[in-house]
N, C-alpha and C positions, 0 to 999 in steps of 0.2 A: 976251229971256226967258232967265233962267239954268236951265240943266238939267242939267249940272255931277251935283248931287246923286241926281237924278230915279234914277235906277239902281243907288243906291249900296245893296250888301247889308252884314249885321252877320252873324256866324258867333256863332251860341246854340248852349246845350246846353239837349235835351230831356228830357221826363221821363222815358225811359227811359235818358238818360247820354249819347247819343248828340248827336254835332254835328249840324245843319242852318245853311245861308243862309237868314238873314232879312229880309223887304223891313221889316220895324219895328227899332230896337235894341231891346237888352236894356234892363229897368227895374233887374236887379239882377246885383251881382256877386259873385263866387265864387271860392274857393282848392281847386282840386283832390286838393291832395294834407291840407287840415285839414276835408273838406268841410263850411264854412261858408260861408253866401250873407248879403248885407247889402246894403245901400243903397248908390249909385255914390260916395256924398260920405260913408262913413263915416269916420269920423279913423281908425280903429284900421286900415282897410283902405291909407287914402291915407299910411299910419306908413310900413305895410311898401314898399307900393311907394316913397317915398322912400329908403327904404332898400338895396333892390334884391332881386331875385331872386324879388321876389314873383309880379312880371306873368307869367313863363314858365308858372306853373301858375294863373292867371286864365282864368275862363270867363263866360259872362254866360246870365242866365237872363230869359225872358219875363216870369215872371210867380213870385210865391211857392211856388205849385200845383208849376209843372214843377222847382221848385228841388228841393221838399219831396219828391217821387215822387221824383229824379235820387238820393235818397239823403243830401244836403244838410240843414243844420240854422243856425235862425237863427242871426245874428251877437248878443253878448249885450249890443255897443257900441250899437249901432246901431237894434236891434231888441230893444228890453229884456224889453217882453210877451210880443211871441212868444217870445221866448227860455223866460219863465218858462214858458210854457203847455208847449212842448216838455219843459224838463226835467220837467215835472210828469209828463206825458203816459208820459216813459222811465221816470221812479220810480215809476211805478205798476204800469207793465207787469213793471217788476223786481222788484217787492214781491210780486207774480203767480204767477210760477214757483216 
């Protein structure tokens, strides 16, 4: 019986910003410092990290939910709809004031 993994945590960022260990991984990943969250196999995300210097400010999120509360906003590669819905949602609120 392998057990090897049985206790293996993942370090999330919650919807207040905040890290915890988690016994699930993350579904979605994130760039700290452009806060945008996307999908783990987005090209535009797996560009940078070939690149480098991207993973130091990589985070990973449970769920869209905690992404979106963390202050995060979709990826527009990745996540086209929600992207649209998002900007619509900031152009309105802009149009507002």
């Amino acid at each position: 019986m392998n057990t090897a993994g049985k206790n293996k945590k993942w370090r999330l960022t919650a919807a207040d910003g905040n890290s915890y260990d988690s016994d699930r991984p993350g579904g979605l990943g994130g760039h700290r410092r452009s806060r945008i969250y996307g999908r783990l196999d987005c090209r535009a995300a797996l560009q940078a990290i070939a690149k480098g210097g991207y993973v130091k400010n990589r985070v990973f999120f449970l769920n869209q939910a905690d992404a979106q509360a963390a202050g995060y906003r979709p990826c527009a590669v990745c996540l086209p709809q929600d992207y649209a819905r998002w900007k619509a949602q900031k152009n309105l609120a802009a149009s507002c004031r």
